[in-house]
ZAVEXDREN-621052 format. One record per residue (C-alpha): y, z, x negated. Coordinates in Angstrom, 1 decimal. Each point is the difference from the previous one (the first is absolute). Layout:
# residues N
ATOM       py       pz       px
ATOM        Y        Z        X
...
***
This chain:
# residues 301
ATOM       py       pz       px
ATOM     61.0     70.9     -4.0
ATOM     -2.5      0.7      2.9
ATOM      2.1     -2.9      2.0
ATOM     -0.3     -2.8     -3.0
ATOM     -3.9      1.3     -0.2
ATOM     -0.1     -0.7      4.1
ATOM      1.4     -3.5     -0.4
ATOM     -2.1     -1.5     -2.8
ATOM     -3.4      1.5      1.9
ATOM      1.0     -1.9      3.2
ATOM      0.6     -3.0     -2.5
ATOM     -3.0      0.5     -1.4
ATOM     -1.9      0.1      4.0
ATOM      1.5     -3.3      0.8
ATOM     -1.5     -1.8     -3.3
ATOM     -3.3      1.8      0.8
ATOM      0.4     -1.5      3.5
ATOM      0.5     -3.0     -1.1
ATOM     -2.6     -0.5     -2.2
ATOM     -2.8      1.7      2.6
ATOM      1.5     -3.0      2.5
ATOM     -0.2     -2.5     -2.8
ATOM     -3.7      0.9     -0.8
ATOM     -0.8      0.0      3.4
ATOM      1.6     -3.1      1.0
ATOM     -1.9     -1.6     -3.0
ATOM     -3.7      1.6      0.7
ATOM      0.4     -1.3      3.7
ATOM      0.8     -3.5     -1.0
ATOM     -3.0      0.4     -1.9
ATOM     -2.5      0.7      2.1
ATOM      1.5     -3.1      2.5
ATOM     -0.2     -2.0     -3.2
ATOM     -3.4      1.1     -0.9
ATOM     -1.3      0.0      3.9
ATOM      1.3     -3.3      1.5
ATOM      1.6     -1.8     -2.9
ATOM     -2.1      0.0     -3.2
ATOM     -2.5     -2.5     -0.3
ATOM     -3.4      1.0     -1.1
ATOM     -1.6     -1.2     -3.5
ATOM     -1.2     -4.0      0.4
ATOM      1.6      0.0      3.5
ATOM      2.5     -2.6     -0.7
ATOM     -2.4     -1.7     -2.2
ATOM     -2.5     -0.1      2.7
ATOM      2.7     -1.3      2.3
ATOM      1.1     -3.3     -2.5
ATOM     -3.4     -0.3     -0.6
ATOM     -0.7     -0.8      3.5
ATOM      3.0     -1.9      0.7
ATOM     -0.7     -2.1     -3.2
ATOM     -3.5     -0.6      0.8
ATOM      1.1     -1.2      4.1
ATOM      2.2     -1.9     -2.0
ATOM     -2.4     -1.6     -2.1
ATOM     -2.7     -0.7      3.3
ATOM      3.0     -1.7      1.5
ATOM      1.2     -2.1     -3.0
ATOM     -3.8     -1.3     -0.6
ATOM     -0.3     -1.1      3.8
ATOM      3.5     -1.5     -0.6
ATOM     -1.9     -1.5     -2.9
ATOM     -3.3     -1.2      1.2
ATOM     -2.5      1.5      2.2
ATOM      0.6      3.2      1.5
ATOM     -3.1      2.5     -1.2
ATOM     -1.9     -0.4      3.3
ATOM     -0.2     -3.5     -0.3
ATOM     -0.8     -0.2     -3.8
ATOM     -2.7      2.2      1.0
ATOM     -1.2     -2.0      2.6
ATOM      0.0     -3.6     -2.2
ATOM     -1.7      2.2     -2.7
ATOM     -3.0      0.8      2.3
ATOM     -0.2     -3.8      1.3
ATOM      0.5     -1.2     -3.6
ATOM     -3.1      2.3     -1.0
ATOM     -2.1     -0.8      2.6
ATOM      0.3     -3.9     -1.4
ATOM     -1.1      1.0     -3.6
ATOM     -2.8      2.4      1.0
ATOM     -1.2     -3.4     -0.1
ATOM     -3.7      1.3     -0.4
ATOM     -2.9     -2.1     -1.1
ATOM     -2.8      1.8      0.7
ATOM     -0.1      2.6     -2.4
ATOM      2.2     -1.8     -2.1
ATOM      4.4      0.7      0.4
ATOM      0.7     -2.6     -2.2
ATOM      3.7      0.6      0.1
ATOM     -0.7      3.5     -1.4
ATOM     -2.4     -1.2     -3.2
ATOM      2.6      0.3     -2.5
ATOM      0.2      2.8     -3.0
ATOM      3.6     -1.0     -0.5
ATOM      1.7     -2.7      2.0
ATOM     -1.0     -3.0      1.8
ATOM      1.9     -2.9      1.2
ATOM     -0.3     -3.2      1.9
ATOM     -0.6     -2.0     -3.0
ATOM     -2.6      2.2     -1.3
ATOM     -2.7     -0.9      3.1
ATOM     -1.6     -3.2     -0.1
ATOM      0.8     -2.7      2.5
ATOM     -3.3      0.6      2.3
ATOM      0.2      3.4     -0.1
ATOM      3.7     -0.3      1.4
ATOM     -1.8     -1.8      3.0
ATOM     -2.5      2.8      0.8
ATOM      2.8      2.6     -0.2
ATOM      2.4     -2.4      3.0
ATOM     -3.5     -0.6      1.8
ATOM     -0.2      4.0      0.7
ATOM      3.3     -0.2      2.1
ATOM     -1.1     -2.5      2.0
ATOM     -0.5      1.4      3.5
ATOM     -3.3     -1.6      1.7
ATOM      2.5     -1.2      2.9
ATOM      1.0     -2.8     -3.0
ATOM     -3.3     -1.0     -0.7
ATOM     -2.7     -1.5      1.9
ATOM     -3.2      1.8     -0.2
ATOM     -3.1     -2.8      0.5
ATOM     -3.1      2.0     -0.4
ATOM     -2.0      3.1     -1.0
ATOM     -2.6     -0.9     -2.4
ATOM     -2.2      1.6     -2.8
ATOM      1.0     -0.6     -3.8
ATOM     -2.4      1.5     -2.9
ATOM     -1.7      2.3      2.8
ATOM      3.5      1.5      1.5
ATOM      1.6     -0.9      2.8
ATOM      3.0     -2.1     -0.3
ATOM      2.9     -1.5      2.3
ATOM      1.1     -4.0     -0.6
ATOM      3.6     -0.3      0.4
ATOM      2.9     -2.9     -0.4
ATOM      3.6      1.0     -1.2
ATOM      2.6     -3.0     -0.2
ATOM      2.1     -0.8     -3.3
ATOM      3.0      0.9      1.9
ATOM     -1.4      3.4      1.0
ATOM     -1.1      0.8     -3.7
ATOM      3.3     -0.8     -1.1
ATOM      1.9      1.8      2.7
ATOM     -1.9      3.4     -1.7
ATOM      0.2     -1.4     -3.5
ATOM      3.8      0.1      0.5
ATOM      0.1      3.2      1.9
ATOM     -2.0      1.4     -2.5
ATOM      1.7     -1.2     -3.4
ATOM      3.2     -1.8      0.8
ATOM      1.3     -3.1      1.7
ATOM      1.0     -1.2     -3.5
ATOM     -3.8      0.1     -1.3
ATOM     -2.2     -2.8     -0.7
ATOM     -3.3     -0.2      1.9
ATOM     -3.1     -2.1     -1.6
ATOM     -2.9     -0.3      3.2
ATOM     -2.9      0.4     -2.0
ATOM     -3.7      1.4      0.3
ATOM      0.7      3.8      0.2
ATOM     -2.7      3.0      0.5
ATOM      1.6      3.6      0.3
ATOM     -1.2      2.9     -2.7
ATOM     -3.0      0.9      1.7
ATOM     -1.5     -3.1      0.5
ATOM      0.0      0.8      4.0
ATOM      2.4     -3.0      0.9
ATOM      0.0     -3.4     -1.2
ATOM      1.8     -3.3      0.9
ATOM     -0.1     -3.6     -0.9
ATOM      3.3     -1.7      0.7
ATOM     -0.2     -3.9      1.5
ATOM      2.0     -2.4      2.1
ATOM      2.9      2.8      0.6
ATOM     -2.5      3.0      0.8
ATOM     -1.6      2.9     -1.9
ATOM     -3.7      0.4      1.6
ATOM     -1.0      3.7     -0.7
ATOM     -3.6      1.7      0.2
ATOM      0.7      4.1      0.4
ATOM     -2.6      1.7     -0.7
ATOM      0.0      3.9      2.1
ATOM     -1.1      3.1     -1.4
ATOM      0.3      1.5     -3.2
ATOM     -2.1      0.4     -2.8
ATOM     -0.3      4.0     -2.4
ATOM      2.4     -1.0     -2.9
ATOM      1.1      2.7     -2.9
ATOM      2.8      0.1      0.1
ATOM      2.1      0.3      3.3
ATOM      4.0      0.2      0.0
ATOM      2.0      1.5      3.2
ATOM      3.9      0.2     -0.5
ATOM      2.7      1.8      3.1
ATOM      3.4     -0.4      0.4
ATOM      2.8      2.7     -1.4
ATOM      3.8     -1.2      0.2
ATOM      2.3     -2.7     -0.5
ATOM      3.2     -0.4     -1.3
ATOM      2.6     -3.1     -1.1
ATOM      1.5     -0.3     -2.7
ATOM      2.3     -3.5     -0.9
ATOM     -1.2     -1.5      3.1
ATOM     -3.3      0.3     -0.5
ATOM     -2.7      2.2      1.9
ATOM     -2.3      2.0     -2.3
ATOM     -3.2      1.6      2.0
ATOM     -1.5      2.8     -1.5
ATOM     -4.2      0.3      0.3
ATOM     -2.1      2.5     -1.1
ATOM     -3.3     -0.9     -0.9
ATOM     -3.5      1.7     -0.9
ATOM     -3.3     -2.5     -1.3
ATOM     -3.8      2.0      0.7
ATOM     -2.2     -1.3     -2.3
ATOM     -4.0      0.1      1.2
ATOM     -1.9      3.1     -2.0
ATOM      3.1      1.0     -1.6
ATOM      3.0      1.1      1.6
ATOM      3.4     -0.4      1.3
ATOM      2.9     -1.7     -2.5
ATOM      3.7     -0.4      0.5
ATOM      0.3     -3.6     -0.4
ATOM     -1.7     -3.3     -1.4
ATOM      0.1      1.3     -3.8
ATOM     -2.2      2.4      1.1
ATOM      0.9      2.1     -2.9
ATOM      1.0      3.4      2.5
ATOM     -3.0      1.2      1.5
ATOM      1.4      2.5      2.8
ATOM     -3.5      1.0      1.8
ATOM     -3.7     -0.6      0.1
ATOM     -1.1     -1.3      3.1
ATOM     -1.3      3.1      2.0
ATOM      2.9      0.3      2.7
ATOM      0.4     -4.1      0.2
ATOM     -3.5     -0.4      0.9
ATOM      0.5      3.0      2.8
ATOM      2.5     -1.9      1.3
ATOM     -2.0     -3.4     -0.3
ATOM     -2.5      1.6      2.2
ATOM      2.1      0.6      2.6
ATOM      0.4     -3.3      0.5
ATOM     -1.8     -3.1      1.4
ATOM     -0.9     -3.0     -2.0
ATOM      1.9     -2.1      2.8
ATOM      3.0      2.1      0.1
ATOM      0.0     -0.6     -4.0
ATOM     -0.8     -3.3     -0.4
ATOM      2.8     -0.9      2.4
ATOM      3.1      2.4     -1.8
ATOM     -1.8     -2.1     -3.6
ATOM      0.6     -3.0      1.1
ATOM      3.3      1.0      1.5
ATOM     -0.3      0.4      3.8
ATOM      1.6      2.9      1.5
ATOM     -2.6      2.5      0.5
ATOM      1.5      3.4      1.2
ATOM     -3.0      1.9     -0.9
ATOM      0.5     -1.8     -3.7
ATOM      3.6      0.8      0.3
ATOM     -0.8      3.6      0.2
ATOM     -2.4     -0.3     -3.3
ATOM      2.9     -1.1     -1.8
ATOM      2.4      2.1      1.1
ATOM     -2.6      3.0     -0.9
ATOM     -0.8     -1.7     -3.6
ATOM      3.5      0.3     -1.3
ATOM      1.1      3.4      2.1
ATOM     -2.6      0.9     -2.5
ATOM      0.8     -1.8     -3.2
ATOM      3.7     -0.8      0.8
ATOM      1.6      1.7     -3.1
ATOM     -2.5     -1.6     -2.2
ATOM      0.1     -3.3      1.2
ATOM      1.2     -2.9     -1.9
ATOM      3.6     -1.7      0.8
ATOM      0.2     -3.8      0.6
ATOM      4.0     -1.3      0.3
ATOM     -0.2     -3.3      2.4
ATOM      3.2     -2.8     -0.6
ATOM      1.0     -1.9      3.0
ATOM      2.9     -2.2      0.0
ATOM      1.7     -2.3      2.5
ATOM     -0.5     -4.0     -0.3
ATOM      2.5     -2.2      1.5
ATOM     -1.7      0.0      3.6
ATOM      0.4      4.1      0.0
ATOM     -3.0      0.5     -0.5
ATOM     -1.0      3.0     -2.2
ATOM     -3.4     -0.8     -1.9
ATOM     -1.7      1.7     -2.6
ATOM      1.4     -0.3     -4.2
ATOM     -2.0      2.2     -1.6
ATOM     -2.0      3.2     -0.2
ATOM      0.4      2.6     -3.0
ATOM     -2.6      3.0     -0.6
ATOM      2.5      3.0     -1.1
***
């Protein structure tokens, strides 16, 4: 009896051996699983999500333009419809959407006339015109049209006309082949005054959509989002601190669109301040059949 008992405890040893080795076997391949093996929560995610979105960078460039470049036609594209006029951004004075076909013929004129460099023109004399000072200058037909184009299309139809832009600063007669202009320089206190800055750009079916943000100060009131000047962000207390930091040269150049880096700066404070709030303008440019991308439409969101 003590024999048979002997036997089935050294039996029973082996199975408890076994089963200690078993467990042990499996907690150590464990903690190898768990310490160099196991992928943590969103780890995998995070991985596809980075290969899909190189992916997707390298498909659009394979597309179109690389972001770097559609970044870089987005700035030159804005910097041809902050066509200002004065105080006046008459690409901008829309509450919902404004095309081509909804600005009259001589005001499409005054809007190509601003992208003409003064290297195209010839400038004749400085003279005086209802007490300011003015310049005389001659721009060609071919030069106007060269801008008109650049501006709206190859495929558009141009009709040389008398034009003045929206502020009555510039006006032209048109005869034997030439516009003859009279600028008037300066400015003169208006109540309203508009200032737009460039956020993004993106394409979408070929076409290159700019993104502007935009904020309108109106005299004795305060500061709006956009020309339906139904959001009133502000009154006027930190805009006119920042107005006094600046000359009346330094403005009148960034209103009438020279590049003023002491106006750049007031800009760039304006909407660090009222960014969030300001209003959202979505710019159209498409591609005419020279490659030229000119401006469709603009859109207040």
């Amino acid at each position: 009896m003590e024999k048979f008992i002997g036997k089935k405890e050294g039996k029973f040893y082996i199975i408890a051996l076994i089963i200690v080795a078993l467990l042990s076997f499996g907690a150590i391949s464990y903690l190898v699983y768990d310490e160099f093996i196991k992928e943590e929560p969103g780890e995998n995610n995070e991985v596809n999500n980075e290969e899909n979105n190189q992916n997707d960078e390298q498909n659009n460039e394979e597309d179109g333009l690389s972001t770097e470049e559609l970044n870089d036609l987005g700035l030159e594209l804005y910097d041809m419809i902050d066509n200002r006029q004065a105080y006046s951004l008459p690409l901008f004075n829309t509450e919902n959407i404004l095309t081509y076909d909804s600005i009259m013929d001589n005001n499409k004129l005054a809007l190509a006339h601003k992208l003409i460099p003064d290297i195209e023109k010839t400038i004749n004399e400085e003279c005086t015109d209802r007490l300011s000072s003015c310049v005389r200058e001659v721009i060609s037909k071919s030069t106007m049209e060269k801008y008109y184009y650049k501006l709206f299309g190859s495929e558009k139809d141009i009709n040389h006309q008398f034009y003045t832009d929206f502020s009555n600063y510039l006006t032209c007669s048109y005869n034997n082949n030439e516009y003859e202009c009279t600028m008037r320089i300066g400015g003169d206190v208006t109540d309203v005054v508009k200032y737009i800055k460039y956020d993004s750009t993106k394409e979408v079916d070929g076409d290159v959509i700019v993104t502007v943000k935009s904020l309108y100060v109106i005299n004795e009131d305060g500061i709006y989002s956009d020309s339906t000047e139904s959001n009133r962000i502000d009154n006027l207390d930190y805009y006119d601190n920042l107005m006094d930091s600046l000359s009346s040269d330094d403005y009148i150049d960034g209103i009438n669109g020279i590049n003023n880096s002491n106006y750049n700066n007031f800009i760039n404070n304006l909407f660090a301040r009222y960014d969030s709030n300001a209003g959202i303008y979505e710019v159209t440019f498409k591609k005419d059949t020279t490659d030229n991308y000119y401006w469709y439409s603009t859109k207040l969101m």
